[in-house]
LUMKE-542754 format. One line per 10 residues: number of its first residue (from 1); for each residue x, y, z of C-alpha. Coordinates in steps of 0.1 Angstrom, whole numbers, plus 5000, padded with zeros to 4 digits. Each point is the difference from the previous one (the first is absolute). Layout:
<atoms>
NUM> X,Y,Z; ...
</atoms>
This chain:
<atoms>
1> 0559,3687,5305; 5025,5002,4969; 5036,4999,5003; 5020,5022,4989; 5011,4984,4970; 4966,4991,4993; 4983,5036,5009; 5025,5013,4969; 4991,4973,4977; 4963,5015,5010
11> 4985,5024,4971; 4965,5004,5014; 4984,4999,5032; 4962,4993,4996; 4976,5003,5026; 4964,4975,4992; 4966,5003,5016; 4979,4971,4990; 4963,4992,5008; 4995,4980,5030
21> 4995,4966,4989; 5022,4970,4999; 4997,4992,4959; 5012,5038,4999; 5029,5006,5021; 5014,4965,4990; 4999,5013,4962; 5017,5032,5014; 5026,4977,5018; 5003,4980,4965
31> 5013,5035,4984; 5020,5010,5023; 5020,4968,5002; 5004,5003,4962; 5007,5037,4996; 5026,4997,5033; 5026,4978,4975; 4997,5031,4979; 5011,5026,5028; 4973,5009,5014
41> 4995,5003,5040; 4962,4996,5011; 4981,5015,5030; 4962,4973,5001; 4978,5026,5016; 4971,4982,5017; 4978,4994,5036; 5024,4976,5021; 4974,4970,5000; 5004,5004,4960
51> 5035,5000,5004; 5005,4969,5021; 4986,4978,4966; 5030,5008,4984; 5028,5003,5026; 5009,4963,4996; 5004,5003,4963; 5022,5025,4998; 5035,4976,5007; 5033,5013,5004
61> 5007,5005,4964; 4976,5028,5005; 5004,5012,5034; 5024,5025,4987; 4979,5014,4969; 4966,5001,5016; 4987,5013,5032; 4963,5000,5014; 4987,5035,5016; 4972,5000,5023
71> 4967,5021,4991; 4978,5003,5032; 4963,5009,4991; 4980,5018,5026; 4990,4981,5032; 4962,4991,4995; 4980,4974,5025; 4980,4988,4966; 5035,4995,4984; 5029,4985,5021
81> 5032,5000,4990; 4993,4962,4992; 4976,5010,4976; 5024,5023,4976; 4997,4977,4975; 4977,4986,4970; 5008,4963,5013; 4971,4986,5023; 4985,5035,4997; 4966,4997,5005
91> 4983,5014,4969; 4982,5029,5020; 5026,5015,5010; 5020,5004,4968; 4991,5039,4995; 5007,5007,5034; 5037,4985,4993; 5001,5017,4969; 4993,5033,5022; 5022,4997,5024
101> 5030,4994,4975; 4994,5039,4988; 4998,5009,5034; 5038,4986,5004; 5012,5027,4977; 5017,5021,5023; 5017,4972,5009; 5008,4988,4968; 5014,5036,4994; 5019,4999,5026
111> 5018,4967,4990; 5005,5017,4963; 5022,5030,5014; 5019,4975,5023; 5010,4973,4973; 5001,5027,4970; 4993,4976,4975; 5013,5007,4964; 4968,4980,4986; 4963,4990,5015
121> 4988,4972,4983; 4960,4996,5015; 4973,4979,4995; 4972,5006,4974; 4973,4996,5025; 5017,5031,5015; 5001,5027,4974; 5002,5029,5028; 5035,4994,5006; 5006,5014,4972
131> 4990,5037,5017; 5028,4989,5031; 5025,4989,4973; 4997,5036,4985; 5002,5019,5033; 5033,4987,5008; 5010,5004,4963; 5008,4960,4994; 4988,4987,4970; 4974,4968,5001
141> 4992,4972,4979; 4973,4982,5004; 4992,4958,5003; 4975,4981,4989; 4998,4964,5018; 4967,4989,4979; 5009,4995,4959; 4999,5025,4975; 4966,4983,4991; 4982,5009,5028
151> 5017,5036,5003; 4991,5004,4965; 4965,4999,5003; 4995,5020,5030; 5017,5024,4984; 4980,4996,4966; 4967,5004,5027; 5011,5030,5009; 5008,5017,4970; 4979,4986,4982
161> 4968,4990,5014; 4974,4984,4982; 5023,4990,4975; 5004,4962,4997; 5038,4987,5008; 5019,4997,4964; 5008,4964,5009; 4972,4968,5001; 5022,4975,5013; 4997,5024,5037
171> 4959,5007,5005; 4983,4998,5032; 4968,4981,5005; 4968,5020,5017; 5005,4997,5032; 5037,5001,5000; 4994,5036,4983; 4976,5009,5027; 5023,4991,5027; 5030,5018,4983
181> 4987,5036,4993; 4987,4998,5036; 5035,4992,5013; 5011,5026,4972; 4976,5025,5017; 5012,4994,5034; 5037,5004,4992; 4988,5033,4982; 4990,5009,5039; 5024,4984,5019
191> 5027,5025,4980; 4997,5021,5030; 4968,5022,5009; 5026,5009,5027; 5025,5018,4980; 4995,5016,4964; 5037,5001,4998; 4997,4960,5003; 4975,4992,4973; 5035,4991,4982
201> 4983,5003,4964; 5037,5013,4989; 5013,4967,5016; 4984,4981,4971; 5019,5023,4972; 5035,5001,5010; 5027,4991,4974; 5012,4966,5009; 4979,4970,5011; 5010,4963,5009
211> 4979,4972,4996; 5003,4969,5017; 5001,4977,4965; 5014,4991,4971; 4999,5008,4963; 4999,4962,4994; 4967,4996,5016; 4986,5036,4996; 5017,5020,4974; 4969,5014,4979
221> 4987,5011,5037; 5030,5014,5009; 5000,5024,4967; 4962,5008,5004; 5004,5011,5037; 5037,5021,4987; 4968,5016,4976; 4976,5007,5025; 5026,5018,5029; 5020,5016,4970
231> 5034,4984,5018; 5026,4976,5006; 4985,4965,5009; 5031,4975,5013; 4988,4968,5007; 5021,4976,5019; 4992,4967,5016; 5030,4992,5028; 5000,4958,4997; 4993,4981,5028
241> 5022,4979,5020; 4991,4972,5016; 5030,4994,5018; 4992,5006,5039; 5034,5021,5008; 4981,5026,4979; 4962,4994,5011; 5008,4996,5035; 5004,4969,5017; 4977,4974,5005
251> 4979,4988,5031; 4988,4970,5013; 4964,5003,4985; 5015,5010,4967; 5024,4965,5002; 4968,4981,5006; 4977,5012,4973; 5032,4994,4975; 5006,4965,5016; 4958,4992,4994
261> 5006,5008,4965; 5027,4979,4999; 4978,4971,4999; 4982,5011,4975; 5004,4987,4966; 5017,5026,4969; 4973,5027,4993; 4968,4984,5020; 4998,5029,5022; 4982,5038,4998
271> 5013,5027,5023; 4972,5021,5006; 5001,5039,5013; 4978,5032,5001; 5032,5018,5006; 4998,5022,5037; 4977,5027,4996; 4968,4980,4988; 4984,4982,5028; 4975,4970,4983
281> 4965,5007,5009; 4978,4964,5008; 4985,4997,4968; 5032,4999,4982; 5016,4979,5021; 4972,4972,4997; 5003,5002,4963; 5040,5003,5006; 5001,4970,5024; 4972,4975,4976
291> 5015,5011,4968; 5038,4990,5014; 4984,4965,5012; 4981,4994,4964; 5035,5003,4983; 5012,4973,5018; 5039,5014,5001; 5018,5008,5035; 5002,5034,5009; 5017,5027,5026
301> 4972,5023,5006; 5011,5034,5021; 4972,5017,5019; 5001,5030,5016; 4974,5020,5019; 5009,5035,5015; 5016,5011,5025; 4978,4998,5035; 4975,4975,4986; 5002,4969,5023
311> 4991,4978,4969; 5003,4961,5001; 5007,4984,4967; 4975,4970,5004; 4977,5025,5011; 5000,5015,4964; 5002,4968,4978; 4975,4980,4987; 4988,4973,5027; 5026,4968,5001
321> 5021,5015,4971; 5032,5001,5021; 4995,4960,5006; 4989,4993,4967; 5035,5016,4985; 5023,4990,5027; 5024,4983,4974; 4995,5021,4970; 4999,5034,5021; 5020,5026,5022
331> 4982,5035,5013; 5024,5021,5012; 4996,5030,5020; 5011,5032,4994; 5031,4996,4984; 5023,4979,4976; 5031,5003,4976; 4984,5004,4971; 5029,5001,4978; 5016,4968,5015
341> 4964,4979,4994; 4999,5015,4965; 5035,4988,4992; 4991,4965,5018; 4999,4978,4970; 4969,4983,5014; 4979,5029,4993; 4983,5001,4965; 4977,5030,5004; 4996,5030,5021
351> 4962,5014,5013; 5007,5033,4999; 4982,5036,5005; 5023,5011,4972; 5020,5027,5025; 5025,5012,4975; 5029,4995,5019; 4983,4960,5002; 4997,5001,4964; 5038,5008,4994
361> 5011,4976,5027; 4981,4973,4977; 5014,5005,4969; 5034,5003,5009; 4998,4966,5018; 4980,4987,4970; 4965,4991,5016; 4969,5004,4986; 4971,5020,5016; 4964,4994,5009
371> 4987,5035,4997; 4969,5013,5028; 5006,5038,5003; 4987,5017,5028; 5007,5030,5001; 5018,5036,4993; 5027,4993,4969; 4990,4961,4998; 4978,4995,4975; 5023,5019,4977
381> 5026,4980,5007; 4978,4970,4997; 4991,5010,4965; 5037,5002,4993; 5005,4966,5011; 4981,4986,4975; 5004,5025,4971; 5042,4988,5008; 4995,4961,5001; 5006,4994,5032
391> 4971,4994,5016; 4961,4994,5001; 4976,5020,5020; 4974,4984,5022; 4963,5016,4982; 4977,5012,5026; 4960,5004,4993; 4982,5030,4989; 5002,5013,5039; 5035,4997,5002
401> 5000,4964,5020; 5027,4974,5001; 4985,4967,4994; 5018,4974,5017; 4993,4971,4964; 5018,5026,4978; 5026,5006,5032; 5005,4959,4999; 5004,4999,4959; 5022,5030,4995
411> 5025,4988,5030; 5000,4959,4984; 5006,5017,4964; 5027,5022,5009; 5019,4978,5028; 4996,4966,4984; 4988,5003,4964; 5016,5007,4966; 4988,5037,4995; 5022,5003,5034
421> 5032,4992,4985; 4995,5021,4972; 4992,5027,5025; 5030,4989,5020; 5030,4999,4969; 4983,5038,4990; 5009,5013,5037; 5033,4980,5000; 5010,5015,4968; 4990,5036,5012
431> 5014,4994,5035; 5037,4995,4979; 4994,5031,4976; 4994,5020,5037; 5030,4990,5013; 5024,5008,4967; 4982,5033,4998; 5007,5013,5036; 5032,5013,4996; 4994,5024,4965
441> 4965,5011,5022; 5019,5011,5035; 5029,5011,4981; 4976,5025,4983; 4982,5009,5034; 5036,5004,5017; 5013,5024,4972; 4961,5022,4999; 5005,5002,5044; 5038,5015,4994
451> 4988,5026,4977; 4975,5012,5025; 5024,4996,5030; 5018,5034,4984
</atoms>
């Protein structure tokens, strides 16, 4: 807890409730670790297993600024207590975990008249807390972790449906726009059938959002969305650090992988990640696995399968892959540092999903990105990747397949060729304009979070 000295240099105390995945709660973390040099004292509301990824980034120059509150969702055989979170979550199960957050309100209540927050600062893909926020008379604010892009035209889909987005460079391809008005559709439902009162339509029209982003990469979105809600849009993008006092110390496996890339030569090397909600299915993988071999450049390839799944990894790959790329190659398991591979200077391309908080992680280390969007907010950010100069997307047929020749060419031009380092000095550059603009943006955020703290 604060000292003394500290708790009277403290002018708000805000209480956050992110969603519960790991990309989310670490951009909550992110904030609060800026906005806490601005006197601010922050209460991370989350399930404990959530929790625990961020307890060992949080060192002692925040230990007295920031403290983590438990949540406990309701005991449920289909949803252990190892299972209250989005990472390893087998896909299936996603609504019920969704469902049994909204069941934790009472709890969540109860932890809002105990701390007596001055501010609640939630997560967008939680627009009922809004309703809580009001019952206890606190003021909220909403955060977005996707882009402004992406929160722009979900928004435009609601309001205005039928009516084509206002900007080319950001279109979706047939069976991308299949996928997303179903997923649309279903978030429509998942509101909360439970609860009226949690439908949390008002929670997308309060007077202050914050975007996770930056008028540098996004400021013509940023204005358009401002339009569409009729308020305040703040974008600001915290700046990595890739020193590991501040993301945690490293572990043995993590010394390994960055001593294997040691002995590779400047920029030969992809780091390759579907970020750790998607799970690969075989197909892609194939293509994944023949396209990285076709390229001919070493790579770090981390594969993840969900939690429960007793899954070999040469069970998966094609036959006599692993042998074939034993020097050129590393499949990791599970987990790595991305940051600390991205900043390796061995690394000359990164094979990504195009998770946003991936995206921003690139740029601000200056690597360029081989685009395959999944899923959910990706191929927005994707087409932002490209429309930015930062990137090239890896084309899939008219059925929406990876094929693993254009896989091979797209990683060998990007990683190795000259459009690559054009691609590379663009994200440099913007990396550098992120970094002198994150002061003006938090300072901005800080003032707009004092007013409401009133």
């Amino acid at each position: 807890m604060a000292t003394e000295q500290q708790q009277a240099s403290i002018s708000c105390k805000i209480l956050m409730f992110p969603w519960l995945a790991f990309g989310h709660i670490s951009s909550f973390l992110q904030l609060a670790k800026k906005l806490s040099d601005r006197g601010f004292y922050f209460y991370i509301c989350s399930t404990p297993i959530n929790l625990d990824s961020i307890k060992n980034k949080i060192n002692q120059n925040y230990s007295s600024s920031i403290q983590l509150v438990d949540l406990h969702l309701p005991n449920s055989p289909q949803l252990p207590p190892s299972l209250h979170t989005t990472n390893g979550l087998p896909p299936h199960l996603m609504s019920t975990l969704k469902n049994a957050l909204i069941d934790a309100n009472p709890d969540l209540c109860k932890i809002i008249a105990s701390i007596k927050p001055d501010l609640i600062i939630y997560d967008l893909h939680q627009p009922w807390t809004e309703a809580l926020a009001s019952r206890h008379n606190i003021p909220a604010v909403s955060f977005s972790t996707m882009n402004a892009v992406s929160f722009a035209y979900v928004m435009h889909m609601f309001m205005n449906p039928g009516i084509e987005f206002p900007f080319k460079a950001i279109h979706l391809s047939d069976f991308e726009q299949a996928r997303f008005l179903e997923q649309l559709e279903s978030a429509k439902n998942d509101a909360s059938a439970k609860d009226p009162e949690l439908q949390g339509s008002k929670g997308f029209f309060n007077s202050t959002f914050i975007v996770r982003s930056s008028r540098e990469i996004e400021g013509k979105y940023v204005d358009y969305l401002s339009e569409i809600l009729k308020s305040k849009v703040i974008p600001v993008c915290p700046v990595i650090s890739l020193n590991n006092n501040d993301q945690g110390q490293g572990n043995k496996d993590e010394d390994e992988i960055i001593q294997w890339l040691d002995k590779k030569s400047h920029r030969s090397s992809v780091f390759v990640s579907f970020g750790s909600e998607y799970f690969l299915n075989m197909q892609e993988i194939e293509e994944i696995a023949i396209g990285l071999e076709l390229s001919n450049v070493n790579f770090i390839w981390v594969l993840r399968f969900p939690k429960g799944e007793d899954t070999k990894i040469e069970e998966v790959l094609p036959e006599g892959f692993l042998d074939r790329v034993k020097t050129k190659g590393r499949i990791v398991h599970g987990w790595a540092p991305q940051a600390r591979i991205l900043g390796h200077p061995s690394i000359g391309g990164f094979v990504s999903h195009c998770g946003w908080n991936s995206v921003m992680e690139s740029i601000q280390i200056g690597v360029p990105i081989i685009a395959m969007p999944m899923n959910l907010d990706q191929p927005f950010n994707a087409r932002l990747v490209v429309e930015i100069g930062v990137g090239i997307e890896v084309g899939r047929d008219e059925n929406g397949k990876l094929k693993r020749e254009r896989i091979g060419e797209v990683i060998k031009e990007v990683a190795i060729g000259k459009k690559g380092e054009k691609l590379r000095k663009t994200a440099k550059d913007l990396g550098q304009k992120l970094r002198d603009r994150e002061k003006q943006d938090f300072d901005e955020l800080a003032a707009t979070l004092k007013q409401l703290c009133v």
